[in-house]
C-alpha positions as protocol buffer text, in pm:
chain_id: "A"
residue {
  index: 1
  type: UNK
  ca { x: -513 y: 432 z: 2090 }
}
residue {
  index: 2
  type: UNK
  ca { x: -346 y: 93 z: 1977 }
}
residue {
  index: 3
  type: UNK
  ca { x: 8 y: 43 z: 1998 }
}
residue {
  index: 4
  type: UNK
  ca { x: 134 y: 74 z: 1682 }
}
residue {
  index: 5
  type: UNK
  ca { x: 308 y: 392 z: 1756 }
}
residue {
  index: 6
  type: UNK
  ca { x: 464 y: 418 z: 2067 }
}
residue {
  index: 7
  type: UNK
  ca { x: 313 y: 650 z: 2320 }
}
residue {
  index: 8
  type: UNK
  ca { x: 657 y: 843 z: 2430 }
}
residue {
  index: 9
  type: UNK
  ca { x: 807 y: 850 z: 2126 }
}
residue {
  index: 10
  type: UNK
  ca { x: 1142 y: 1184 z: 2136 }
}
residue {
  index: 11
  type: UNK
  ca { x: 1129 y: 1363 z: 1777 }
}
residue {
  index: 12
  type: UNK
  ca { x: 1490 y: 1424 z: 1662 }
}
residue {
  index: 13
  type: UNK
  ca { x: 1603 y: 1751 z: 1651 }
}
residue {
  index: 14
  type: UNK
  ca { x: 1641 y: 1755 z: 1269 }
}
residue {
  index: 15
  type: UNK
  ca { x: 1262 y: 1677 z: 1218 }
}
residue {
  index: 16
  type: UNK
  ca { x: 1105 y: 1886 z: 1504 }
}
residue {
  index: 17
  type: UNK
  ca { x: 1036 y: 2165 z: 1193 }
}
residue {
  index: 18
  type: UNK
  ca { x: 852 y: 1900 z: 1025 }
}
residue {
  index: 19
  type: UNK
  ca { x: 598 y: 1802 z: 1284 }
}
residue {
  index: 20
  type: UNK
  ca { x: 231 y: 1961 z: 1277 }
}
residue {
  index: 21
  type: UNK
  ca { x: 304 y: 2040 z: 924 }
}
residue {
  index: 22
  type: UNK
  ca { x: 16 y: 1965 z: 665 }
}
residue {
  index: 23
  type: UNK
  ca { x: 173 y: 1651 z: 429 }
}
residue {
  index: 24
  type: UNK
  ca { x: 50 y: 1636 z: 98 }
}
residue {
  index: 25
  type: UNK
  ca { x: 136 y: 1243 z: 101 }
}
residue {
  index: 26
  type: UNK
  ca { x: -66 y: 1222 z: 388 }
}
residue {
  index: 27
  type: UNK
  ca { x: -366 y: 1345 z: 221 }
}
residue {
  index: 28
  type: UNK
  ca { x: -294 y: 1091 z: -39 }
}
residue {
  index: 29
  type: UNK
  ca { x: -288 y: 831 z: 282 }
}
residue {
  index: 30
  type: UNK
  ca { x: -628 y: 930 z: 338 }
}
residue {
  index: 31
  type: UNK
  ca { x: -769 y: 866 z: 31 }
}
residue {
  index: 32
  type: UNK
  ca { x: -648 y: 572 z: -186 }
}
residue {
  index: 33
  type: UNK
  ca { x: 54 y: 642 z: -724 }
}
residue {
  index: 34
  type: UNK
  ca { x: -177 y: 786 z: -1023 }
}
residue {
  index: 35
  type: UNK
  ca { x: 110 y: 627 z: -1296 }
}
residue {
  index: 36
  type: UNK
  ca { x: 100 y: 251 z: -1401 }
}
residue {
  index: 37
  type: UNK
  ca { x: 304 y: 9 z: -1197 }
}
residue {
  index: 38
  type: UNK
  ca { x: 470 y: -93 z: -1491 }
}
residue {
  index: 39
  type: UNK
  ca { x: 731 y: 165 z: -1451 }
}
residue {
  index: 40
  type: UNK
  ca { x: 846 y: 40 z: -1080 }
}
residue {
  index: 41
  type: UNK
  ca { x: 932 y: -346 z: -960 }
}
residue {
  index: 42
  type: UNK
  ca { x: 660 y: -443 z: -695 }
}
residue {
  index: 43
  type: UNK
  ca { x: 644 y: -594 z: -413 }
}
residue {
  index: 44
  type: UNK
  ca { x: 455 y: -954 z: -400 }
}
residue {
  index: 45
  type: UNK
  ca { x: 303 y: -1100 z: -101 }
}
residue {
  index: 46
  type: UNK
  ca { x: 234 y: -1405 z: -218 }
}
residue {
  index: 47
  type: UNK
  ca { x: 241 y: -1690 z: 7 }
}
residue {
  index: 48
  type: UNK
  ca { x: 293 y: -1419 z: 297 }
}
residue {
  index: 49
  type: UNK
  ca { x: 699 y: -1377 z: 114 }
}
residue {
  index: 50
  type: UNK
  ca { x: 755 y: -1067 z: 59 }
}
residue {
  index: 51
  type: UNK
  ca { x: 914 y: -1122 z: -309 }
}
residue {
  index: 52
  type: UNK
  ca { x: 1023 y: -848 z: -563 }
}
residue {
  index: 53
  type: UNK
  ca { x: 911 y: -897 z: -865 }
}
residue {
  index: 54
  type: UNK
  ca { x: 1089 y: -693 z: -1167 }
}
residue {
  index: 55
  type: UNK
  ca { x: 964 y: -784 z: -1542 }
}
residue {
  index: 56
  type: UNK
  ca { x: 1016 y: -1152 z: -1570 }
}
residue {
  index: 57
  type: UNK
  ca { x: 1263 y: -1213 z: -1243 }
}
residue {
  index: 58
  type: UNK
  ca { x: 1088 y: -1233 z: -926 }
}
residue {
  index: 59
  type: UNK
  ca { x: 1271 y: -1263 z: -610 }
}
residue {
  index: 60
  type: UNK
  ca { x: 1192 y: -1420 z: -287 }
}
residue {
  index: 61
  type: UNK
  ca { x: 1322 y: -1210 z: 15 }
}
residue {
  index: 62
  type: UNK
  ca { x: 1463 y: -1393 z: 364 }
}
residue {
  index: 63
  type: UNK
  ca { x: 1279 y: -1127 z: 619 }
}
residue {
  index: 64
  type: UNK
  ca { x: 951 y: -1161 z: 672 }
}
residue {
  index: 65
  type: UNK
  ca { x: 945 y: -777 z: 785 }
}
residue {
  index: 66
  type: UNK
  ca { x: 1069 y: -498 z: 553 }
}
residue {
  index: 67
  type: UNK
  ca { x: 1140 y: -114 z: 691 }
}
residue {
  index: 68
  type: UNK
  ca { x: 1044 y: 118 z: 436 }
}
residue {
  index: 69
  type: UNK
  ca { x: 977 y: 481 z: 384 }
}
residue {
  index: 70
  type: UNK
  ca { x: 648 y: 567 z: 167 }
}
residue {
  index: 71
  type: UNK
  ca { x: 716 y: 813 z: -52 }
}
residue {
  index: 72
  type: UNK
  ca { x: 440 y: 795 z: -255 }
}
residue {
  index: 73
  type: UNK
  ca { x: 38 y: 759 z: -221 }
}
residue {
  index: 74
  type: UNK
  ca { x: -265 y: 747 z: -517 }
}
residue {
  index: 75
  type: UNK
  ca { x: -505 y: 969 z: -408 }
}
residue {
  index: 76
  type: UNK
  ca { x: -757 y: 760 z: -502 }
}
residue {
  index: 77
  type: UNK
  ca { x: -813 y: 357 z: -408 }
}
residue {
  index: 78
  type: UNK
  ca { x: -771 y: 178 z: -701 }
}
residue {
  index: 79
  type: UNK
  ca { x: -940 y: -132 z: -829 }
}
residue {
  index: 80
  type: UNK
  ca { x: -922 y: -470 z: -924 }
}
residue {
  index: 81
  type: UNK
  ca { x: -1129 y: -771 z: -1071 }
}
residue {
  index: 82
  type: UNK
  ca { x: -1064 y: -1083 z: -1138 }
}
residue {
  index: 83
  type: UNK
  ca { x: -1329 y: -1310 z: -1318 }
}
residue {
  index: 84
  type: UNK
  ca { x: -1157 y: -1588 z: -1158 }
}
residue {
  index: 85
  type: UNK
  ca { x: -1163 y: -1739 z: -784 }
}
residue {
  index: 86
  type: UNK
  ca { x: -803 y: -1672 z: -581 }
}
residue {
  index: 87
  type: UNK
  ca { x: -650 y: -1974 z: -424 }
}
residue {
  index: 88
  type: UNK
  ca { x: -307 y: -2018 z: -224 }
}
residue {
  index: 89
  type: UNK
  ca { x: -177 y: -2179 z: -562 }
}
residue {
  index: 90
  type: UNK
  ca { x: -306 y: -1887 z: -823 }
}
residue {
  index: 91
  type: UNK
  ca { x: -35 y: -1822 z: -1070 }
}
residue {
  index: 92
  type: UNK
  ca { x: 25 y: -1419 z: -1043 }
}
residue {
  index: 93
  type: UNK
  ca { x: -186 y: -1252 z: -1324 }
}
residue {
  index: 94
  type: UNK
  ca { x: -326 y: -939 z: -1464 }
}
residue {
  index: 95
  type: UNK
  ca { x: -692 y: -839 z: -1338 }
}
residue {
  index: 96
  type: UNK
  ca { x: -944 y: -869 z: -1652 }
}
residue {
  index: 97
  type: UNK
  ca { x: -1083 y: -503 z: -1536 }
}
residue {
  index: 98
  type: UNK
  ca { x: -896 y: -210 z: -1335 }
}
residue {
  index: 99
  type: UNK
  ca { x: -880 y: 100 z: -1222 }
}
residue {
  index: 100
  type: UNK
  ca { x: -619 y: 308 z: -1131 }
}
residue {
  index: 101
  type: UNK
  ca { x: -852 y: 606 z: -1018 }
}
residue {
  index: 102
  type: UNK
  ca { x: -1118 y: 449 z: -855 }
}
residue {
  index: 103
  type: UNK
  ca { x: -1360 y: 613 z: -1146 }
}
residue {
  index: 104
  type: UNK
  ca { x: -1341 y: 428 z: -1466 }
}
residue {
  index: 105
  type: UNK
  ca { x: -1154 y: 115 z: -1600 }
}
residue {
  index: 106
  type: UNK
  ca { x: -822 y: 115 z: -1730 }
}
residue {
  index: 107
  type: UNK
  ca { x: -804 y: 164 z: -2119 }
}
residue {
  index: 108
  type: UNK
  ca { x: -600 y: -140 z: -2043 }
}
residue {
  index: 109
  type: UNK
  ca { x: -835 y: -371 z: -1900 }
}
residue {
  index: 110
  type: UNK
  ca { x: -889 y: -683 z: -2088 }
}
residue {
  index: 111
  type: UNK
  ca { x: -1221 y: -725 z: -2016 }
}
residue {
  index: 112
  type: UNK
  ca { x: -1409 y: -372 z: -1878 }
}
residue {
  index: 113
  type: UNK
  ca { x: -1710 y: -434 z: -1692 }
}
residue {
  index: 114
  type: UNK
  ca { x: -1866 y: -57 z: -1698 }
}
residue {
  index: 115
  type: UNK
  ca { x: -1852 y: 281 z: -1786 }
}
residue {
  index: 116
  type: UNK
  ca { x: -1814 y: 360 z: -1458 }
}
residue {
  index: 117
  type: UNK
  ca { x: -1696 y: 239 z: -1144 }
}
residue {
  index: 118
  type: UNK
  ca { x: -1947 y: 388 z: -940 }
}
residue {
  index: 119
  type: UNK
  ca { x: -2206 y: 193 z: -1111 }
}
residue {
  index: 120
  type: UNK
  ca { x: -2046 y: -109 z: -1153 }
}
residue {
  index: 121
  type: UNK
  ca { x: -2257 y: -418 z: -1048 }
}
residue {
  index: 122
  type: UNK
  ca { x: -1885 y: -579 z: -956 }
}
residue {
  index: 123
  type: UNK
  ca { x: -1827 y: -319 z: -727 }
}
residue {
  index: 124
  type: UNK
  ca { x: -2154 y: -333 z: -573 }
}
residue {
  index: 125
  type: UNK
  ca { x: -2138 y: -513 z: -167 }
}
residue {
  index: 126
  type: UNK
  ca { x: -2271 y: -839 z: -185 }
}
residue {
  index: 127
  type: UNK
  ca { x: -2118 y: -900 z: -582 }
}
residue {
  index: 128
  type: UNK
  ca { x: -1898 y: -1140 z: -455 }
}
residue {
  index: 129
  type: UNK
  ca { x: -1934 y: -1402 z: -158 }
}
residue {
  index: 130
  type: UNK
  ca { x: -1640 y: -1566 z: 69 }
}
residue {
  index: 131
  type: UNK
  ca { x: -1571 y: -1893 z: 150 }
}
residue {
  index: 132
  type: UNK
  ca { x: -1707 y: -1763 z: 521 }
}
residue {
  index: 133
  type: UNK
  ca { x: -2004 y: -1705 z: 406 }
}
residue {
  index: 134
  type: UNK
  ca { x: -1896 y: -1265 z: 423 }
}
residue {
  index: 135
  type: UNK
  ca { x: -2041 y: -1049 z: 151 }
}
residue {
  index: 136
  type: UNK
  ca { x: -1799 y: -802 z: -1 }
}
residue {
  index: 137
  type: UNK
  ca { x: -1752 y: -628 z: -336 }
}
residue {
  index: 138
  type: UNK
  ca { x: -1630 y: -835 z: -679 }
}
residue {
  index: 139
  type: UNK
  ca { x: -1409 y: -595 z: -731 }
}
residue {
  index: 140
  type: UNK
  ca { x: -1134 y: -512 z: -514 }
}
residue {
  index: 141
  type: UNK
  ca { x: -1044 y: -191 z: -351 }
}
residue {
  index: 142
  type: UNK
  ca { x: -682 y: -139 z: -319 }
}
residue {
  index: 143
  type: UNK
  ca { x: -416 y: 135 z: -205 }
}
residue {
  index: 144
  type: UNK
  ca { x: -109 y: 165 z: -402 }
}
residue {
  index: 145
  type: UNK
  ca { x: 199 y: 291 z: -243 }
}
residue {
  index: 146
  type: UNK
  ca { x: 532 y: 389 z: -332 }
}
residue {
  index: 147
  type: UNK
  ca { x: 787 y: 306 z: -117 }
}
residue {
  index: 148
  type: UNK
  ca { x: 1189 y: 288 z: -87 }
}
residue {
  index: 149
  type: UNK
  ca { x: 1411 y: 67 z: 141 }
}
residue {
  index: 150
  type: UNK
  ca { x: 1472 y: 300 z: 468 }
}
residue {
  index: 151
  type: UNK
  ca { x: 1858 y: 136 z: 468 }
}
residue {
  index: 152
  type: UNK
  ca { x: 1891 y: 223 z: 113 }
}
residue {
  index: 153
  type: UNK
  ca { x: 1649 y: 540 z: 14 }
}
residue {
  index: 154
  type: UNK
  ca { x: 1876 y: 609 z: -262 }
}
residue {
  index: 155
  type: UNK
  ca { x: 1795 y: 293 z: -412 }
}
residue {
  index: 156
  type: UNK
  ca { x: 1517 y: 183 z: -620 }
}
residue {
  index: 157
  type: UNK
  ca { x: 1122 y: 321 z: -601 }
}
residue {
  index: 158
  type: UNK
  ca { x: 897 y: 0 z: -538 }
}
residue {
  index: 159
  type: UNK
  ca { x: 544 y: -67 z: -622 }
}
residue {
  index: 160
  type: UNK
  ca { x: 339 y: -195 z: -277 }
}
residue {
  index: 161
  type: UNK
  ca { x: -18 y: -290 z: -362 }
}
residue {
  index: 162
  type: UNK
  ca { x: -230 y: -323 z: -28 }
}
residue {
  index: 163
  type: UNK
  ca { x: -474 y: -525 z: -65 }
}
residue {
  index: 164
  type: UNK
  ca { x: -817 y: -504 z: 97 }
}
residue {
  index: 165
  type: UNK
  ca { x: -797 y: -692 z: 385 }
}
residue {
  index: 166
  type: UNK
  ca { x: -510 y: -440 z: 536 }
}
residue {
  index: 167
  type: UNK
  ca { x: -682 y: -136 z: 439 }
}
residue {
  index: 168
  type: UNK
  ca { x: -830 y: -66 z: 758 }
}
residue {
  index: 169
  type: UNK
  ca { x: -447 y: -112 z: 924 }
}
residue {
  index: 170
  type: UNK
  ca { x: -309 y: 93 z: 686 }
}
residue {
  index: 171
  type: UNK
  ca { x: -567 y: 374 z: 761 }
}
residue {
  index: 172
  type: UNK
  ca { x: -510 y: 303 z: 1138 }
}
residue {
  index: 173
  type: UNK
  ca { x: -149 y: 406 z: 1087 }
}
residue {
  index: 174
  type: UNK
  ca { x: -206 y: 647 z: 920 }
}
residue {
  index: 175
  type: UNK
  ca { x: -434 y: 811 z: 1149 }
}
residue {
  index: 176
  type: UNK
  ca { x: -160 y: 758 z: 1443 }
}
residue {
  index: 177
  type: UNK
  ca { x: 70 y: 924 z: 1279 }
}
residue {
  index: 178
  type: UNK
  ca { x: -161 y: 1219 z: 1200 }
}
residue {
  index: 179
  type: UNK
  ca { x: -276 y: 1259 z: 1593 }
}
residue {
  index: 180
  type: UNK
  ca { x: 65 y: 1326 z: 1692 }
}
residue {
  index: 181
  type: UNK
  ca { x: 110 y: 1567 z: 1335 }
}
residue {
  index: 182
  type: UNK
  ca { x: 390 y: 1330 z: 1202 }
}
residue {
  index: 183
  type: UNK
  ca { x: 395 y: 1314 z: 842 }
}
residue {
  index: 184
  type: UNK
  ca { x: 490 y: 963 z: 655 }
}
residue {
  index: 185
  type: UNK
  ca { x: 756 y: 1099 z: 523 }
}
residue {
  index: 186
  type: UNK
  ca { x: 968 y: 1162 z: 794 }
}
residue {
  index: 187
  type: UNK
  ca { x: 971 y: 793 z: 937 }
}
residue {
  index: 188
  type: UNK
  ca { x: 1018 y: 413 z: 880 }
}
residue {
  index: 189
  type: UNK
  ca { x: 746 y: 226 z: 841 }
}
residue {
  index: 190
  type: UNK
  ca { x: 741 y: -163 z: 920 }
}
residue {
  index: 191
  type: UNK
  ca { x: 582 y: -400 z: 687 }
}
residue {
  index: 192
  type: UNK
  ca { x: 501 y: -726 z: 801 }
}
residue {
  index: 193
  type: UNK
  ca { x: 257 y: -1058 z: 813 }
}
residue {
  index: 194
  type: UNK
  ca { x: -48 y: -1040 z: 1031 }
}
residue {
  index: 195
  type: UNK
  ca { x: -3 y: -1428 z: 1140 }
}
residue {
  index: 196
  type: UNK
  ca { x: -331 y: -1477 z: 1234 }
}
residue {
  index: 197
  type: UNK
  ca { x: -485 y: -1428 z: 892 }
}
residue {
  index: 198
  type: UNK
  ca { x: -498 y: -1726 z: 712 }
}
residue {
  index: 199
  type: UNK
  ca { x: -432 y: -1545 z: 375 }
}
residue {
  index: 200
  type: UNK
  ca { x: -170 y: -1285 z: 295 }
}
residue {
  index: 201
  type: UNK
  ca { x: -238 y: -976 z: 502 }
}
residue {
  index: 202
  type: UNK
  ca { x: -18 y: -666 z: 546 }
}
residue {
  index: 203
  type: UNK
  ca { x: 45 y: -511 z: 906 }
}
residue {
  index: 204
  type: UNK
  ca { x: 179 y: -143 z: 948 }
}
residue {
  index: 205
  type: UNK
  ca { x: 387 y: 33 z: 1254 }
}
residue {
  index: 206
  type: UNK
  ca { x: 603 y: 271 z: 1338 }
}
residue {
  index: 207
  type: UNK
  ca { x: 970 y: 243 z: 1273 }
}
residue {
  index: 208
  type: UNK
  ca { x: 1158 y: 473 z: 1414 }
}
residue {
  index: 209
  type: UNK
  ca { x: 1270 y: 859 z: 1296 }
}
residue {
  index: 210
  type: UNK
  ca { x: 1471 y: 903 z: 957 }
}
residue {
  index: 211
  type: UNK
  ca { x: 1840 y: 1011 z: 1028 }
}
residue {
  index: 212
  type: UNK
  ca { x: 1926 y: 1340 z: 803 }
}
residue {
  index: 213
  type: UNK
  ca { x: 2095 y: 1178 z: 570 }
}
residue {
  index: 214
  type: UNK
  ca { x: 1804 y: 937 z: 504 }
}
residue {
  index: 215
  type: UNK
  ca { x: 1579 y: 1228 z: 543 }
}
residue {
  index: 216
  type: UNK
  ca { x: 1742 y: 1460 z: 288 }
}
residue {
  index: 217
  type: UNK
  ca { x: 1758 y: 1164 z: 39 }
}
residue {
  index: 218
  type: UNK
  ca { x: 1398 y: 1115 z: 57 }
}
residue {
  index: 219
  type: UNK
  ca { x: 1285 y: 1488 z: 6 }
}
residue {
  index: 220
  type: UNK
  ca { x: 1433 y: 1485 z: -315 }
}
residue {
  index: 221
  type: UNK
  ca { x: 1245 y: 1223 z: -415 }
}
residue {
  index: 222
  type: UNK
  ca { x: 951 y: 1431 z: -403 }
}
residue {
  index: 223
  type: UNK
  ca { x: 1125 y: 1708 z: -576 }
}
């Protein structure tokens, strides 16, 4: 067991109803937000800043650590290609084929590379090579989250694209939380740089509990 989540950690009183309890958003965890990320500013990582990005005004935050609470999961990893190479000065732009479901491309991919995903030589391992020397797939595997500020839950819904490299974190988390029956939902979750990648790459941990206030804000999010 890593130490992500700490090992004696007290469950408020509030939330000790909610612990052991299946999570649907969980599940989702597990697996890979099923709408467009057009309707919600994102979150960039660029340049390892987190920066919010809203239409046409992008904003670069101070903290290099955000606490948020997910409140939202696609079931399914989506995916992403890019024709071009990515380097530390790459101008943010749209992938020339997606998915959003992990099965087919987006009827809004510029440039669809097959019927289906499954079959697609760009998601094949080995497609694509790294600088390193690594073999991995062309196209990107990717988990899109929603998520809220956890000192402002009433606040807006953000888009948080995780990006391959943090995957296996991500699912590390995830699987703390579920040993100890803690659903996402119920906690903070910290967001920051791993600083010994030398690209952008996401790290996940516990926290800390939701107060009820938070708590009761956040459930009717998934009303």
């Amino acid at each position: 067991m890593s130490n992500i989540i700490p090992a004696n950690i007290k469950v408020p009183a509030h939330l000790a109803t909610r612990v052991g309890v299946q999570s649907a958003l969980a599940q989702s965890l597990t697996g890979g937000l099923s709408q467009g990320g057009e309707a919600y500013p994102r979150i960039s990582i660029k340049g390892s800043r987190f920066r919010i990005v809203d239409g046409d005004t992008e904003t670069v935050l101070d903290s290099t650590t955000l606490e948020v609470v997910i409140v939202g999961a696609n079931p399914r990893l989506s995916k992403t290609w890019y024709a071009k190479q990515w380097t530390p000065d790459s101008e943010p732009s749209a992938p020339e084929c997606f998915s959003l479901d992990g099965i087919g491309p987006d009827p809004q991919s510029a440039n669809p590379q097959n019927d289906l995903c499954a079959s697609c030589p760009q998601n094949a391992w080995g497609s694509k090579v790294t600088p390193q020397g690594q073999q991995i797939k062309a196209c990107a595997d990717q988990e899109r989250l929603a998520v809220v500020a956890a000192g402002d839950a009433d606040g807006a819904v953000y888009l948080l694209q995780v990006t391959p490299a943090a995957l296996k974190g991500l699912n590390q988390y995830q699987k703390e939380l579920s040993v100890r029956g803690i659903p996402p939902e119920i906690v903070k979750t910290k967001v920051s740089f791993d600083t010994d990648a030398s690209f952008p790459k996401l790290k996940f941990s516990f926290g800390g509990f939701l107060d009820e206030e938070t708590q009761s804000t956040v459930d009717e999010l998934f009303g």
